[in-house]
C-alpha positions in Angstrom: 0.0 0.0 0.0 1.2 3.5 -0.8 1.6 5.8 1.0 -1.0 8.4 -0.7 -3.6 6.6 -3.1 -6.7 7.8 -5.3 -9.2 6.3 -7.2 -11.6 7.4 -9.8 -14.7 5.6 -10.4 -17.0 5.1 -13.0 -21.3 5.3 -13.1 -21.8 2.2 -11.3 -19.0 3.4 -8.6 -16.5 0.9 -10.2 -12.7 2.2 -9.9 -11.0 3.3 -13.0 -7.7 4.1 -12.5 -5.8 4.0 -9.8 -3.2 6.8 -8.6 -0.9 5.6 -6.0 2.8 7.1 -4.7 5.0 6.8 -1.8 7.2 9.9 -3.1 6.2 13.8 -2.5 8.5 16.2 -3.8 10.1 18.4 -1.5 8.7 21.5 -3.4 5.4 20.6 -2.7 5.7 20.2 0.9 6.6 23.8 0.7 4.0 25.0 -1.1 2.0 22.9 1.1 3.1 24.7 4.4 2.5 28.5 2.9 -1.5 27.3 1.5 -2.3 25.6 4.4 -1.4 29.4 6.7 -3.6 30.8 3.9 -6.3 28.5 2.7 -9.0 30.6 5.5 -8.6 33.9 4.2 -9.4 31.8 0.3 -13.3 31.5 -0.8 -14.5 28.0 -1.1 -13.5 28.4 -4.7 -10.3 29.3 -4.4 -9.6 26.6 -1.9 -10.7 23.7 -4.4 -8.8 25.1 -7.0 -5.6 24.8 -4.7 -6.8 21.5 -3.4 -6.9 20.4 -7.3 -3.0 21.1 -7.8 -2.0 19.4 -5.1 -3.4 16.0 -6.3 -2.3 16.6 -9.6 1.4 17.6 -8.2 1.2 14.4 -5.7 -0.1 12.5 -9.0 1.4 13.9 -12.1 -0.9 11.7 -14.5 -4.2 12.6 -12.6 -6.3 15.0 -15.2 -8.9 17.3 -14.4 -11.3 14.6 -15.9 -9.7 12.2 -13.5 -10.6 14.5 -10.6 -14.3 14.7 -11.5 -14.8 11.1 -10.6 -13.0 11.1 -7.5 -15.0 10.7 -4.6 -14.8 14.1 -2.4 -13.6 12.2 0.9 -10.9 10.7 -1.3 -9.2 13.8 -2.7 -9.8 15.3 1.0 -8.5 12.2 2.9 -5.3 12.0 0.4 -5.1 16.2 0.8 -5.2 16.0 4.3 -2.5 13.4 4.8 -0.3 15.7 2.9 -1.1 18.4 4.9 -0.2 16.6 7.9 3.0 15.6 6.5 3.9 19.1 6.0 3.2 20.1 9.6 5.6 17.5 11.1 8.2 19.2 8.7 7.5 22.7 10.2 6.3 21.7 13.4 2.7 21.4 14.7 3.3 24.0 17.4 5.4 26.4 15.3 8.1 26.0 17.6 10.9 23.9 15.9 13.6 26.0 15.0 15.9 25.2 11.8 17.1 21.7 11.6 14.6 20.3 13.7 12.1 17.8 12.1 8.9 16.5 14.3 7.5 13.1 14.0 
């Protein structure tokens, strides 16, 4: 099992492809990081948008088609896991200084 997977489904809620990766580029944790301190100030919009690039940065070969038959706790599930990966690297409290890594 990888460590962030996605499936899209079809009319009778089989699954159609299958996204699946264990690697994150480091970039993207970044990015991760400065959207999570802004995604409450975003409209709801805005925030789906962002939530789109992300899987399709975690899953270079996911389409937009691909994303409109996900299932919305999917894409949420897999975008929060990345989240939380992100916020071990900076620390959950905010309090890590440089160097320091939280698990």
């Amino acid at each position: 099992m990888a460590r962030f997977e996605l499936n899209t489904y079809g009319a009778n809620d089989e699954v159609l492809k299958h996204f699946e990766t264990d690697k994150v580029r480091w970039g993207v944790f970044m990015q991760a990081i400065e959207v999570e301190e802004s995604l409450g100030k975003k409209s709801a919009a805005e925030q789906f948008e962002l939530i789109n690039a992300f899987m399709k940065k975690i899953f270079p070969d996911l389409t937009d088609a691909d994303l409109e038959n996900a299932d919305y706790d999917d894409v949420m599930n897999t975008f929060k896991q990345l989240m939380h990966s992100a916020n071990a690297i900076k620390g959950t409290n905010g309090g890590t200084g440089a160097g320091e890594v939280k698990n």
